[in-house]
C-alpha positions in Angstrom: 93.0 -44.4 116.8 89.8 -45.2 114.7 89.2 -48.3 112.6 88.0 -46.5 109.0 87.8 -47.3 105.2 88.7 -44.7 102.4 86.1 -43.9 100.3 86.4 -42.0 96.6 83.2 -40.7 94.8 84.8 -39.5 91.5 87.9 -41.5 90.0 91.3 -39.5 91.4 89.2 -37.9 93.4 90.1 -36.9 96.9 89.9 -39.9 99.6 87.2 -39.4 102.6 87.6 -41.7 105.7 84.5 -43.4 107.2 83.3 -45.7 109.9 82.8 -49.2 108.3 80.6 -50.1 111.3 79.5 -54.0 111.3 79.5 -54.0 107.4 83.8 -54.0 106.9 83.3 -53.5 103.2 86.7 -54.3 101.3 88.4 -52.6 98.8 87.0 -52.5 95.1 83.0 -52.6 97.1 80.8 -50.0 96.1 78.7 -48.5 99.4 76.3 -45.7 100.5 77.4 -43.5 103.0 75.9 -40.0 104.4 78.0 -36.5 103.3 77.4 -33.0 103.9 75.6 -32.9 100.6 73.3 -36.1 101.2 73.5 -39.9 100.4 76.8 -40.5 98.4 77.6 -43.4 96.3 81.3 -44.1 96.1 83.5 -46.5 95.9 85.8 -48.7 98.8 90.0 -47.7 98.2 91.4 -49.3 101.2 89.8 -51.6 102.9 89.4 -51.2 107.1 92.4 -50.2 108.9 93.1 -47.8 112.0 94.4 -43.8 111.4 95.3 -41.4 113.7 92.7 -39.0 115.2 94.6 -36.1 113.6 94.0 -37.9 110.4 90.3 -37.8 110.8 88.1 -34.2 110.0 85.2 -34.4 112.2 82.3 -35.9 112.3 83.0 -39.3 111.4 80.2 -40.5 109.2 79.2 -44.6 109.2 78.4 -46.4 106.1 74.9 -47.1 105.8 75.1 -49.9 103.2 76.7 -52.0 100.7 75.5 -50.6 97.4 73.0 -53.4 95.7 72.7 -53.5 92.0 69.8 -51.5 92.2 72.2 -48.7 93.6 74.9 -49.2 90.6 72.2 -49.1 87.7 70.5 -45.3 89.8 74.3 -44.4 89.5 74.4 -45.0 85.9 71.2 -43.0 85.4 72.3 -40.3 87.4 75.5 -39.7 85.1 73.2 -39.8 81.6 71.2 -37.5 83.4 74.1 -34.8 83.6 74.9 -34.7 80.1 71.0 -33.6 79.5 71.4 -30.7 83.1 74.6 -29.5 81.5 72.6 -28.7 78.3 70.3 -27.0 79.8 72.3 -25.2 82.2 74.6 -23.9 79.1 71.4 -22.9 77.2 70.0 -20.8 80.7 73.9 -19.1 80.8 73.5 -18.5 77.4 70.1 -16.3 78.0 71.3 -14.7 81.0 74.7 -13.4 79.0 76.9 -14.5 82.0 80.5 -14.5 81.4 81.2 -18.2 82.9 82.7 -21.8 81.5 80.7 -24.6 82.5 83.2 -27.3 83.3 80.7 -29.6 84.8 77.6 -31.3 86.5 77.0 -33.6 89.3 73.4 -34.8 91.0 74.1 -36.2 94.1 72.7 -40.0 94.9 69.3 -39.1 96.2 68.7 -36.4 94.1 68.4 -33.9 96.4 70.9 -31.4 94.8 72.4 -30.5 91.4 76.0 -29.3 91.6 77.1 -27.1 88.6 80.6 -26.1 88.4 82.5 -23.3 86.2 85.1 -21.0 86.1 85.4 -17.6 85.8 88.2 -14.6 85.5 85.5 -12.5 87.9 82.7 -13.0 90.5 79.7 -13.5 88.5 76.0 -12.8 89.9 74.3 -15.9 89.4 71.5 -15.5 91.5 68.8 -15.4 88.8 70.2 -18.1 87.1 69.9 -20.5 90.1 66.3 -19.4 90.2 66.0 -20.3 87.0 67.6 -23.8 87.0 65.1 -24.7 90.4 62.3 -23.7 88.3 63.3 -26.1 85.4 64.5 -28.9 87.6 62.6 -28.5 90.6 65.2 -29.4 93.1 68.0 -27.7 94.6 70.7 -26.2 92.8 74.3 -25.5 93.5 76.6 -23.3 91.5 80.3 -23.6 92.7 83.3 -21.9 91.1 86.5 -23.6 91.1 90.1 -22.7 90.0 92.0 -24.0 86.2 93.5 -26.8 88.2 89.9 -28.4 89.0 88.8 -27.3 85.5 91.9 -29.6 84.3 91.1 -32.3 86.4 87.5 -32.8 85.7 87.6 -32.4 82.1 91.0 -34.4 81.8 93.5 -34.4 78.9 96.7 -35.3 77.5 99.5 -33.4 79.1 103.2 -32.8 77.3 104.6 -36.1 77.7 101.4 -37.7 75.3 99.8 -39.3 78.3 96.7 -38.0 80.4 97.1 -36.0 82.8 98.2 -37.2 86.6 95.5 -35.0 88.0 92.9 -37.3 86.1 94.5 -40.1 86.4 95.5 -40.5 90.1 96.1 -37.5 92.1 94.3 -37.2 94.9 95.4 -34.0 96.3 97.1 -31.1 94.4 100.4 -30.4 95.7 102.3 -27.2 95.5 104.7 -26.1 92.6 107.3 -23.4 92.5 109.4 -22.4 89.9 112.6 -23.4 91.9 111.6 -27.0 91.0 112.1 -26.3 87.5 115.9 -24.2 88.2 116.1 -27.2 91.1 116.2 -30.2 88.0 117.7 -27.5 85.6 114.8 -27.3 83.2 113.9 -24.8 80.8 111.9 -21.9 82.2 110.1 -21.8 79.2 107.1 -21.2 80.2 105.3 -23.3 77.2 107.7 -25.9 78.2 106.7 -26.5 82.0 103.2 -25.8 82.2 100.5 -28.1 82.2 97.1 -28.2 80.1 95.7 -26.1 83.2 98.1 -23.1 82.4 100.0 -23.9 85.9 103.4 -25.3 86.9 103.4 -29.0 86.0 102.8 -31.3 88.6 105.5 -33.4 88.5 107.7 -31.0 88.8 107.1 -32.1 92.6 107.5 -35.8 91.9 112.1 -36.0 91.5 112.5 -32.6 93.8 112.9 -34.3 96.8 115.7 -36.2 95.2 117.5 -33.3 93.7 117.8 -32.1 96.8 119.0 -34.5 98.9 121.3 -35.4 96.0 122.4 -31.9 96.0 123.6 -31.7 99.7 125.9 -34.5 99.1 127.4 -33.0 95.9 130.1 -30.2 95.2 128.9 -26.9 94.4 129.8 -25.9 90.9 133.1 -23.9 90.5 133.9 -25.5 93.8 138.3 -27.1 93.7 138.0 -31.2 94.2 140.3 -33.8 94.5 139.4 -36.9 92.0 141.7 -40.2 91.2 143.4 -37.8 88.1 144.5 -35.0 90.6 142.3 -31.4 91.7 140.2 -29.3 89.4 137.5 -27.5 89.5 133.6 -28.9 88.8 131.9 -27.2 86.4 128.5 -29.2 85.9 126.1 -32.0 88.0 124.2 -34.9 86.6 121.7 -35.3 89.5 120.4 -38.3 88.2 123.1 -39.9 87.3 124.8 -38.5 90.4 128.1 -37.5 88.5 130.4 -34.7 88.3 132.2 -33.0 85.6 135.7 -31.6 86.6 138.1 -29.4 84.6 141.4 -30.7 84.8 145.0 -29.1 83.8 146.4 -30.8 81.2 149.8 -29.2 79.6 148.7 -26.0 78.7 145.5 -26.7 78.4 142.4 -28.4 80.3 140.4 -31.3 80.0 136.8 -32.6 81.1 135.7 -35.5 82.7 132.9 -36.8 84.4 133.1 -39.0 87.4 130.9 -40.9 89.5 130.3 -39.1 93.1 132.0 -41.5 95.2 134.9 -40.9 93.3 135.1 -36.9 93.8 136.2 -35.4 97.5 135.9 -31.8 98.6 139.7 -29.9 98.8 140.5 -29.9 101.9 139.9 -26.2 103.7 143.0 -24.4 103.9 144.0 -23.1 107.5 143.5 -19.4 107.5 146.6 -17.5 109.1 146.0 -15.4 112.3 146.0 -11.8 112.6 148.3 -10.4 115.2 146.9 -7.6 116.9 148.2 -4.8 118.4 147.2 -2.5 121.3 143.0 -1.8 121.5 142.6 -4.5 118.7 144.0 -7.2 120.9 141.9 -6.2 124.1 138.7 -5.3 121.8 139.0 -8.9 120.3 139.7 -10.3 123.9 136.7 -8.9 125.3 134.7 -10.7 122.7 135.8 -14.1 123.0 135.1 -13.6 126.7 131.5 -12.2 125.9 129.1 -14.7 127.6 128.1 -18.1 125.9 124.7 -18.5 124.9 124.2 -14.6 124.3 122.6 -15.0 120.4 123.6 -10.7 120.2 126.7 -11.7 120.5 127.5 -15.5 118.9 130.0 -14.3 116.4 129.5 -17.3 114.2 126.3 -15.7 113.1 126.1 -14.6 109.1 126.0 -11.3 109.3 123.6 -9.7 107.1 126.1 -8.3 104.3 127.2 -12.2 104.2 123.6 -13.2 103.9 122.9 -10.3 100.7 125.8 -11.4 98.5 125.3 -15.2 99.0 121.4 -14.3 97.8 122.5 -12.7 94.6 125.2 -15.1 93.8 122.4 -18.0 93.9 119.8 -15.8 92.7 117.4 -16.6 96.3 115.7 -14.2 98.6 117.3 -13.1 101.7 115.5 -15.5 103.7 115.9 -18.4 101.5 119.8 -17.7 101.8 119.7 -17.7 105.4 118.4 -20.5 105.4 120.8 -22.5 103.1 123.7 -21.1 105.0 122.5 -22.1 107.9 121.8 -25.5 106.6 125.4 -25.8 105.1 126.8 -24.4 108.3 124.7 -27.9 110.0 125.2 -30.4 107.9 128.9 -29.5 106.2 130.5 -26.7 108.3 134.0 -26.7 106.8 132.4 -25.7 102.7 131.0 -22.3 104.7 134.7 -21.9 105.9 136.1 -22.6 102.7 133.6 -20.4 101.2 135.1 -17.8 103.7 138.5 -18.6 102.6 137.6 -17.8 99.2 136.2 -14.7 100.0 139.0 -13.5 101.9 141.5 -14.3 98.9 139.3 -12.6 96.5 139.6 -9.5 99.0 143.1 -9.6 99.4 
Protein backbone atom coordinates (compact mmCIF):
# COMPACT_ATOMS: atom_id res chain seq x y z
CA UNK A 1 0.00 0.00 0.00
CA UNK A 2 1.17 3.58 -0.94
CA UNK A 3 -0.33 6.88 0.32
CA UNK A 4 -0.93 8.80 -3.28
CA UNK A 5 -3.09 11.71 -4.84
CA UNK A 6 -4.66 11.52 -8.40
CA UNK A 7 -3.59 13.96 -10.55
CA UNK A 8 -5.31 15.12 -14.18
CA UNK A 9 -3.45 17.43 -16.65
CA UNK A 10 -6.30 17.88 -19.28
CA UNK A 11 -10.02 17.97 -18.14
CA UNK A 12 -11.45 14.03 -18.53
CA UNK A 13 -8.29 13.29 -18.99
CA UNK A 14 -6.75 10.02 -17.73
CA UNK A 15 -5.91 10.07 -13.77
CA UNK A 16 -1.98 9.57 -12.85
CA UNK A 17 -1.22 8.64 -9.14
CA UNK A 18 1.66 10.49 -7.29
CA UNK A 19 3.46 10.68 -4.12
CA UNK A 20 2.11 13.81 -2.15
CA UNK A 21 5.29 13.75 0.05
CA UNK A 22 5.12 16.41 3.02
CA UNK A 23 2.91 18.81 0.84
CA UNK A 24 -0.69 16.50 1.13
CA UNK A 25 -2.29 18.83 -1.45
CA UNK A 26 -6.15 18.32 -1.47
CA UNK A 27 -8.46 17.99 -3.98
CA UNK A 28 -9.37 21.02 -6.35
CA UNK A 29 -5.19 22.25 -5.67
CA UNK A 30 -3.26 22.86 -8.65
CA UNK A 31 0.56 21.35 -8.25
CA UNK A 32 3.76 20.69 -10.19
CA UNK A 33 4.92 17.40 -10.48
CA UNK A 34 7.76 15.59 -12.78
CA UNK A 35 6.41 13.25 -15.93
CA UNK A 36 8.11 11.44 -18.52
CA UNK A 37 7.74 14.49 -20.71
CA UNK A 38 9.09 17.09 -18.00
CA UNK A 39 7.51 19.42 -15.38
CA UNK A 40 3.65 18.97 -15.60
CA UNK A 41 1.09 21.32 -14.31
CA UNK A 42 -2.18 19.55 -13.33
CA UNK A 43 -4.65 19.59 -11.25
CA UNK A 44 -5.41 17.51 -7.54
CA UNK A 45 -8.84 14.84 -8.23
CA UNK A 46 -8.63 13.01 -5.01
CA UNK A 47 -7.03 14.13 -2.33
CA UNK A 48 -4.34 11.53 -0.38
CA UNK A 49 -5.41 8.12 0.16
CA UNK A 50 -3.65 4.59 0.05
CA UNK A 51 -3.92 2.14 -3.35
CA UNK A 52 -2.75 -1.01 -3.94
CA UNK A 53 0.80 -1.63 -5.35
CA UNK A 54 -0.84 -3.24 -8.45
CA UNK A 55 -2.61 -0.04 -8.80
CA UNK A 56 0.53 1.89 -9.19
CA UNK A 57 2.85 1.85 -12.83
CA UNK A 58 6.29 2.37 -11.77
CA UNK A 59 8.19 4.82 -10.85
CA UNK A 60 6.29 6.66 -8.45
CA UNK A 61 6.92 10.34 -9.06
CA UNK A 62 6.67 13.04 -5.81
CA UNK A 63 5.08 16.28 -6.25
CA UNK A 64 7.44 18.98 -6.30
CA UNK A 65 5.19 21.91 -5.37
CA UNK A 66 1.99 23.53 -4.88
CA UNK A 67 1.44 25.59 -8.03
CA UNK A 68 1.73 29.56 -7.01
CA UNK A 69 -0.11 31.99 -9.02
CA UNK A 70 2.84 32.67 -10.92
CA UNK A 71 2.43 28.98 -12.14
CA UNK A 72 -1.43 29.36 -13.10
CA UNK A 73 -0.90 32.73 -15.16
CA UNK A 74 2.57 30.50 -17.31
CA UNK A 75 -0.40 27.95 -17.74
CA UNK A 76 -2.60 30.34 -19.22
CA UNK A 77 0.15 31.63 -21.53
CA UNK A 78 1.10 28.31 -22.43
CA UNK A 79 -2.53 27.48 -23.84
CA UNK A 80 -2.69 31.04 -26.01
CA UNK A 81 0.52 30.04 -27.20
CA UNK A 82 -0.96 26.77 -28.87
CA UNK A 83 -3.54 28.39 -30.85
CA UNK A 84 -0.47 30.56 -32.61
CA UNK A 85 1.93 26.57 -32.82
CA UNK A 86 -1.11 25.07 -34.40
CA UNK A 87 -1.07 27.80 -37.01
CA UNK A 88 2.02 27.39 -37.88
CA UNK A 89 2.17 23.78 -37.73
CA UNK A 90 -1.00 23.57 -40.28
CA UNK A 91 0.77 26.20 -42.55
CA UNK A 92 4.31 23.84 -42.50
CA UNK A 93 1.75 20.60 -43.31
CA UNK A 94 0.35 22.53 -45.76
CA UNK A 95 3.99 23.12 -47.69
CA UNK A 96 5.09 19.72 -47.17
CA UNK A 97 1.65 18.22 -48.88
CA UNK A 98 1.23 15.65 -46.09
CA UNK A 99 -1.94 13.83 -45.94
CA UNK A 100 -2.55 14.42 -41.95
CA UNK A 101 -5.46 16.19 -39.62
CA UNK A 102 -4.06 18.23 -37.01
CA UNK A 103 -6.30 17.59 -34.09
CA UNK A 104 -4.16 19.39 -31.69
CA UNK A 105 -1.20 21.05 -29.70
CA UNK A 106 0.28 20.92 -26.30
CA UNK A 107 3.65 22.66 -24.79
CA UNK A 108 4.48 21.06 -21.89
CA UNK A 109 5.03 23.37 -18.50
CA UNK A 110 8.73 24.17 -18.84
CA UNK A 111 8.66 24.37 -22.38
CA UNK A 112 10.94 21.89 -23.12
CA UNK A 113 8.71 20.09 -25.80
CA UNK A 114 5.87 20.78 -28.22
CA UNK A 115 3.46 17.86 -28.66
CA UNK A 116 1.49 17.96 -32.05
CA UNK A 117 -1.14 15.49 -32.52
CA UNK A 118 -3.13 14.22 -35.77
CA UNK A 119 -4.69 11.56 -37.39
CA UNK A 120 -4.17 9.84 -40.30
CA UNK A 121 -5.73 6.71 -42.60
CA UNK A 122 -1.74 5.81 -43.32
CA UNK A 123 1.85 6.19 -41.80
CA UNK A 124 2.96 9.51 -42.85
CA UNK A 125 6.87 10.49 -43.08
CA UNK A 126 7.10 13.42 -41.11
CA UNK A 127 10.53 13.57 -40.59
CA UNK A 128 11.26 16.80 -42.48
CA UNK A 129 8.43 18.37 -41.08
CA UNK A 130 9.72 17.94 -37.46
CA UNK A 131 12.92 19.54 -38.73
CA UNK A 132 11.09 22.16 -39.82
CA UNK A 133 8.97 22.94 -36.76
CA UNK A 134 12.50 22.85 -34.44
CA UNK A 135 13.84 25.29 -36.75
CA UNK A 136 10.88 27.70 -36.37
CA UNK A 137 10.39 27.06 -32.70
CA UNK A 138 13.63 26.13 -31.47
CA UNK A 139 12.74 23.47 -29.05
CA UNK A 140 11.78 20.06 -29.25
CA UNK A 141 9.11 18.79 -31.13
CA UNK A 142 6.85 15.79 -30.89
CA UNK A 143 4.47 14.51 -33.54
CA UNK A 144 2.18 11.70 -32.15
CA UNK A 145 -0.66 9.98 -34.11
CA UNK A 146 -3.65 8.96 -32.26
CA UNK A 147 -6.90 7.06 -33.19
CA UNK A 148 -10.81 8.85 -33.99
CA UNK A 149 -11.58 8.18 -30.46
CA UNK A 150 -8.74 10.64 -29.13
CA UNK A 151 -9.55 12.91 -32.15
CA UNK A 152 -13.23 12.98 -30.57
CA UNK A 153 -12.17 13.52 -27.23
CA UNK A 154 -9.79 16.40 -27.66
CA UNK A 155 -11.85 18.30 -30.06
CA UNK A 156 -15.20 17.42 -28.16
CA UNK A 157 -18.80 17.74 -29.51
CA UNK A 158 -22.33 17.12 -29.11
CA UNK A 159 -23.11 13.52 -29.41
CA UNK A 160 -26.90 12.14 -30.50
CA UNK A 161 -28.69 12.68 -27.34
CA UNK A 162 -27.88 16.90 -27.77
CA UNK A 163 -25.38 16.82 -25.01
CA UNK A 164 -21.41 16.81 -25.30
CA UNK A 165 -19.90 14.04 -25.57
CA UNK A 166 -18.93 11.64 -22.25
CA UNK A 167 -15.44 11.31 -23.59
CA UNK A 168 -15.06 15.15 -23.14
CA UNK A 169 -16.86 15.46 -20.46
CA UNK A 170 -15.77 12.81 -17.91
CA UNK A 171 -14.33 9.70 -19.25
CA UNK A 172 -11.22 8.92 -18.09
CA UNK A 173 -10.49 5.78 -19.85
CA UNK A 174 -12.10 4.44 -22.95
CA UNK A 175 -13.82 1.30 -22.43
CA UNK A 176 -14.59 -1.45 -24.94
CA UNK A 177 -17.82 -1.64 -27.11
CA UNK A 178 -19.21 -4.48 -29.07
CA UNK A 179 -22.11 -4.68 -31.12
CA UNK A 180 -23.70 -7.32 -28.81
CA UNK A 181 -24.38 -4.30 -26.50
CA UNK A 182 -26.54 -2.90 -28.98
CA UNK A 183 -28.58 -6.61 -29.77
CA UNK A 184 -27.94 -6.98 -25.68
CA UNK A 185 -30.50 -3.62 -25.01
CA UNK A 186 -32.35 -4.43 -28.35
CA UNK A 187 -31.35 -1.27 -30.21
CA UNK A 188 -31.35 -0.61 -33.73
CA UNK A 189 -28.17 -1.75 -35.52
CA UNK A 190 -28.45 1.13 -37.56
CA UNK A 191 -25.27 1.99 -37.88
CA UNK A 192 -26.16 6.02 -38.03
CA UNK A 193 -28.17 5.34 -35.05
CA UNK A 194 -25.43 3.89 -32.58
CA UNK A 195 -22.30 5.45 -33.46
CA UNK A 196 -20.83 8.29 -31.90
CA UNK A 197 -19.29 11.70 -33.48
CA UNK A 198 -15.98 9.54 -33.57
CA UNK A 199 -17.52 7.05 -36.17
CA UNK A 200 -17.27 4.21 -33.32
CA UNK A 201 -19.78 2.21 -31.21
CA UNK A 202 -21.20 4.64 -28.66
CA UNK A 203 -19.92 4.60 -25.40
CA UNK A 204 -22.63 4.17 -23.45
CA UNK A 205 -23.57 1.43 -24.95
CA UNK A 206 -21.33 0.01 -21.94
CA UNK A 207 -22.98 2.17 -19.28
CA UNK A 208 -26.82 -0.31 -18.74
CA UNK A 209 -25.01 -3.71 -20.24
CA UNK A 210 -24.08 -4.92 -17.07
CA UNK A 211 -27.78 -4.65 -16.07
CA UNK A 212 -29.25 -6.32 -19.07
CA UNK A 213 -27.41 -9.07 -18.30
CA UNK A 214 -27.83 -9.77 -15.00
CA UNK A 215 -31.45 -8.92 -15.56
CA UNK A 216 -31.45 -11.39 -18.37
CA UNK A 217 -30.31 -14.49 -16.30
CA UNK A 218 -33.17 -14.06 -14.04
CA UNK A 219 -35.71 -13.69 -16.86
CA UNK A 220 -37.49 -16.41 -19.19
CA UNK A 221 -36.13 -16.81 -22.52
CA UNK A 222 -38.55 -15.84 -25.22
CA UNK A 223 -40.76 -18.55 -26.62
CA UNK A 224 -40.11 -20.22 -23.36
CA UNK A 225 -44.01 -21.97 -21.59
CA UNK A 226 -44.54 -19.97 -17.99
CA UNK A 227 -46.90 -20.28 -15.46
CA UNK A 228 -48.34 -16.65 -14.41
CA UNK A 229 -51.45 -15.81 -11.89
CA UNK A 230 -53.93 -16.22 -15.37
CA UNK A 231 -52.63 -19.81 -16.10
CA UNK A 232 -49.41 -20.95 -18.68
CA UNK A 233 -48.45 -19.32 -21.95
CA UNK A 234 -45.81 -18.69 -23.72
CA UNK A 235 -43.43 -15.25 -23.48
CA UNK A 236 -43.04 -13.56 -26.39
CA UNK A 237 -41.15 -10.23 -25.42
CA UNK A 238 -38.80 -8.66 -22.24
CA UNK A 239 -38.89 -5.19 -20.95
CA UNK A 240 -35.32 -5.25 -19.32
CA UNK A 241 -35.89 -2.12 -17.72
CA UNK A 242 -38.92 -2.39 -16.64
CA UNK A 243 -38.18 -6.03 -15.82
CA UNK A 244 -41.56 -7.41 -17.27
CA UNK A 245 -42.74 -10.08 -19.39
CA UNK A 246 -45.20 -10.31 -22.12
CA UNK A 247 -47.01 -13.80 -22.22
CA UNK A 248 -49.47 -15.12 -24.86
CA UNK A 249 -52.30 -16.54 -23.27
CA UNK A 250 -55.24 -18.95 -24.71
CA UNK A 251 -58.31 -17.36 -24.63
CA UNK A 252 -61.45 -19.24 -26.33
CA UNK A 253 -60.22 -19.64 -29.64
CA UNK A 254 -58.08 -17.17 -29.61
CA UNK A 255 -54.97 -15.62 -27.58
CA UNK A 256 -54.40 -12.76 -25.65
CA UNK A 257 -51.29 -10.57 -24.41
CA UNK A 258 -50.27 -9.42 -21.24
CA UNK A 259 -47.46 -8.12 -19.49
CA UNK A 260 -46.54 -8.95 -16.07
CA UNK A 261 -44.07 -7.92 -13.61
CA UNK A 262 -41.15 -10.70 -13.12
CA UNK A 263 -41.99 -11.76 -9.80
CA UNK A 264 -45.10 -12.68 -10.96
CA UNK A 265 -43.95 -15.10 -13.92
CA UNK A 266 -42.43 -18.83 -12.86
CA UNK A 267 -40.60 -21.11 -15.32
CA UNK A 268 -43.03 -24.54 -16.23
CA UNK A 269 -41.95 -26.90 -14.44
CA UNK A 270 -39.43 -29.53 -16.55
CA UNK A 271 -41.29 -32.49 -17.49
CA UNK A 272 -39.82 -35.92 -16.37
CA UNK A 273 -38.42 -37.56 -19.48
CA UNK A 274 -39.44 -41.35 -19.76
CA UNK A 275 -36.69 -44.07 -19.76
CA UNK A 276 -35.60 -46.03 -22.48
CA UNK A 277 -35.59 -49.78 -21.91
CA UNK A 278 -32.73 -51.36 -23.36
CA UNK A 279 -32.24 -54.50 -24.70
CA UNK A 280 -29.23 -56.93 -25.02
CA UNK A 281 -25.64 -54.82 -26.00
CA UNK A 282 -27.55 -51.54 -25.46
CA UNK A 283 -28.12 -52.30 -21.79
CA UNK A 284 -24.44 -53.50 -21.12
CA UNK A 285 -23.00 -50.62 -23.49
CA UNK A 286 -24.98 -48.06 -21.36
CA UNK A 287 -23.90 -49.96 -18.14
CA UNK A 288 -20.41 -49.73 -18.92
CA UNK A 289 -20.69 -46.00 -19.11
CA UNK A 290 -22.34 -45.11 -16.06
CA UNK A 291 -19.59 -47.22 -14.41
CA UNK A 292 -16.81 -45.23 -16.46
CA UNK A 293 -14.66 -43.61 -13.71
CA UNK A 294 -15.66 -40.18 -12.07
CA UNK A 295 -13.72 -37.35 -12.77
CA UNK A 296 -12.61 -38.70 -16.33
CA UNK A 297 -13.56 -35.14 -18.37
CA UNK A 298 -13.33 -37.80 -21.89
CA UNK A 299 -15.92 -39.38 -20.52
CA UNK A 300 -18.36 -36.89 -18.24
CA UNK A 301 -21.49 -37.41 -20.28
CA UNK A 302 -23.09 -34.34 -19.16
CA UNK A 303 -20.80 -32.52 -21.46
CA UNK A 304 -22.53 -30.52 -24.66
CA UNK A 305 -21.53 -32.25 -27.20
CA UNK A 306 -20.40 -30.30 -30.13
CA UNK A 307 -23.57 -30.82 -32.49
CA UNK A 308 -25.50 -29.40 -29.26
CA UNK A 309 -23.06 -26.53 -29.05
CA UNK A 310 -23.50 -25.65 -33.28
CA UNK A 311 -27.30 -25.50 -33.25
CA UNK A 312 -27.69 -23.53 -29.94
CA UNK A 313 -25.00 -20.92 -31.85
CA UNK A 314 -27.23 -20.48 -34.82
CA UNK A 315 -30.49 -20.34 -32.93
CA UNK A 316 -28.95 -17.28 -30.89
CA UNK A 317 -27.00 -16.08 -33.61
CA UNK A 318 -23.28 -16.34 -31.29
CA UNK A 319 -20.08 -18.04 -32.15
CA UNK A 320 -19.24 -21.48 -31.13
CA UNK A 321 -17.39 -20.39 -28.26
CA UNK A 322 -19.64 -17.78 -27.07
CA UNK A 323 -22.44 -20.68 -27.02
CA UNK A 324 -20.40 -22.81 -25.02
CA UNK A 325 -20.06 -20.63 -22.84
CA UNK A 326 -23.74 -19.60 -22.22
CA UNK A 327 -24.60 -23.20 -21.91
CA UNK A 328 -22.32 -23.70 -19.66
CA UNK A 329 -23.35 -20.79 -17.68
CA UNK A 330 -27.13 -21.90 -17.87
CA UNK A 331 -26.13 -25.38 -17.02
CA UNK A 332 -24.38 -23.38 -13.40
CA UNK A 333 -26.65 -21.08 -12.48
CA UNK A 334 -30.23 -22.74 -13.70
CA UNK A 335 -29.60 -26.46 -14.64
CA UNK A 336 -33.28 -27.63 -15.06
CA UNK A 337 -33.98 -24.72 -18.37
CA UNK A 338 -30.90 -26.81 -20.17
CA UNK A 339 -32.98 -29.96 -19.46
CA UNK A 340 -36.08 -28.53 -20.48
CA UNK A 341 -34.31 -27.23 -23.42
CA UNK A 342 -33.40 -31.00 -23.96
CA UNK A 343 -37.00 -31.90 -23.49
CA UNK A 344 -37.96 -29.69 -26.16
CA UNK A 345 -35.61 -30.97 -28.38
CA UNK A 346 -36.42 -34.46 -27.98
CA UNK A 347 -40.28 -33.69 -28.68
CA UNK A 348 -39.43 -31.79 -31.75
CA UNK A 349 -37.39 -35.06 -32.82
CA UNK A 350 -40.00 -37.37 -32.06
Amino acid sequence: MASVIGVRFRNAGKLYYFDPGPLWPTAGDAVIVETVRGMEYGEVVTGVKEVGDEEITPPLRRVIRIATPEDAQHQLDNRAREKDAMATCQKKVDEHKLQMKLVGCEYTFDNSKILFYFTSDKRVDFRALVKDLASQFHTRIELRQIGVRDEAKMMGGLGLCGRPVCCAQFLGDFQPVSIKMAKEQSLSLNPTKISGVCGRLMCCLKYEEDHYEATRKRMPRVGKEVITPDGAGIVIDLNILKETVRVRLPKGDSFEQKDYPLTDVQRAPAAVRPAKKLKGDEADASAAANAAPDGDPDLDSDAPDEESIMEYAAEEGLTQDEALAEIEEIAENDPDELLADEEDDEGDKE
